[in-house]
C-alpha positions, 0 to 999 in steps of 0.5 A: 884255461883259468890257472889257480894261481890266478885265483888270488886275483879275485880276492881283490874285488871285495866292495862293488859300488858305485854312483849311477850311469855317470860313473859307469860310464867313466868306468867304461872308459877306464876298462878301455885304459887298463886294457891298453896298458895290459895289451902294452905290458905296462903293468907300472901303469896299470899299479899306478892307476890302482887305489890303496885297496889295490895295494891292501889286497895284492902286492905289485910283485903278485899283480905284474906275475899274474898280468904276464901269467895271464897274458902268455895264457890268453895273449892279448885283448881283442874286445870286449863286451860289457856284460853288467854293472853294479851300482851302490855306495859302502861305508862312505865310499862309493865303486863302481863295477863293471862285469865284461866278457872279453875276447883275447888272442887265445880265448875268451874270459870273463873280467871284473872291474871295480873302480873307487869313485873319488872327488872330482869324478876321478876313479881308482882302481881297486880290485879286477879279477878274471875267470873262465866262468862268468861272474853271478848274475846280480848285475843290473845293466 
């Protein structure tokens, strides 16, 4: 079901990192966010809630197209499972990953978020990605 043009969507997750369990735990939460927004066809929300590495990576023309494209594939989020988490600090920055296998409407895809940590235990998007294949196993979890 993965189309090529959705490819693009994976160059955004270039940095994972993060700051420990505390930070995944928030980017959990965040998944669930960006998942209510994607089952509502708020793609506004979802830009709004992304980091300028977001915004360096994708344009909003380019991100909306593939959230529709991928919504009228696979239809809506039913659940999800975290598969793995990554966690690290880069160049003074610190990210948070998570790797989820989630169920939708019209099959099943494996997703990547990757959040930046900022001050006051705030996390921005900074790059998601979606294929038909799961993400390498170098994870911990």
């Amino acid at each position: 079901m993965f189309k090529p043009a959705l490819a693009a969507m994976s160059a955004i997750v270039l940095v994972t990192a993060c700051s420990g369990p505390a930070s995944v735990k928030q980017a959990r939460q965040n998944v669930n966010v960006f998942h209510a927004h994607y089952n509502n066809g708020e793609n506004q929300a979802i830009w709004d809630s992304g980091s300028a590495d977001l915004s360096r990576n994708t344009t909003q023309a380019e991100l909306f197209g593939a959230l529709d494209t991928i919504r009228s594939q696979y239809g809506k989020v039913v659940s999800t499972e975290q598969q793995g988490w990554r966690v690290n600090h880069h160049g003074g920055s610190s990210f948070s990953r998570l790797d989820m296998k989630t169920k939708f409407e019209k099959g099943t895809a494996y997703e990547q978020f990757t959040f930046r940590n900022v001050e006051g235990g705030k996390q921005l998007l900074a790059g998601w990605s979606l294929s038909d294949d799961p993400p390498p196993s170098d994870s911990e979890s």
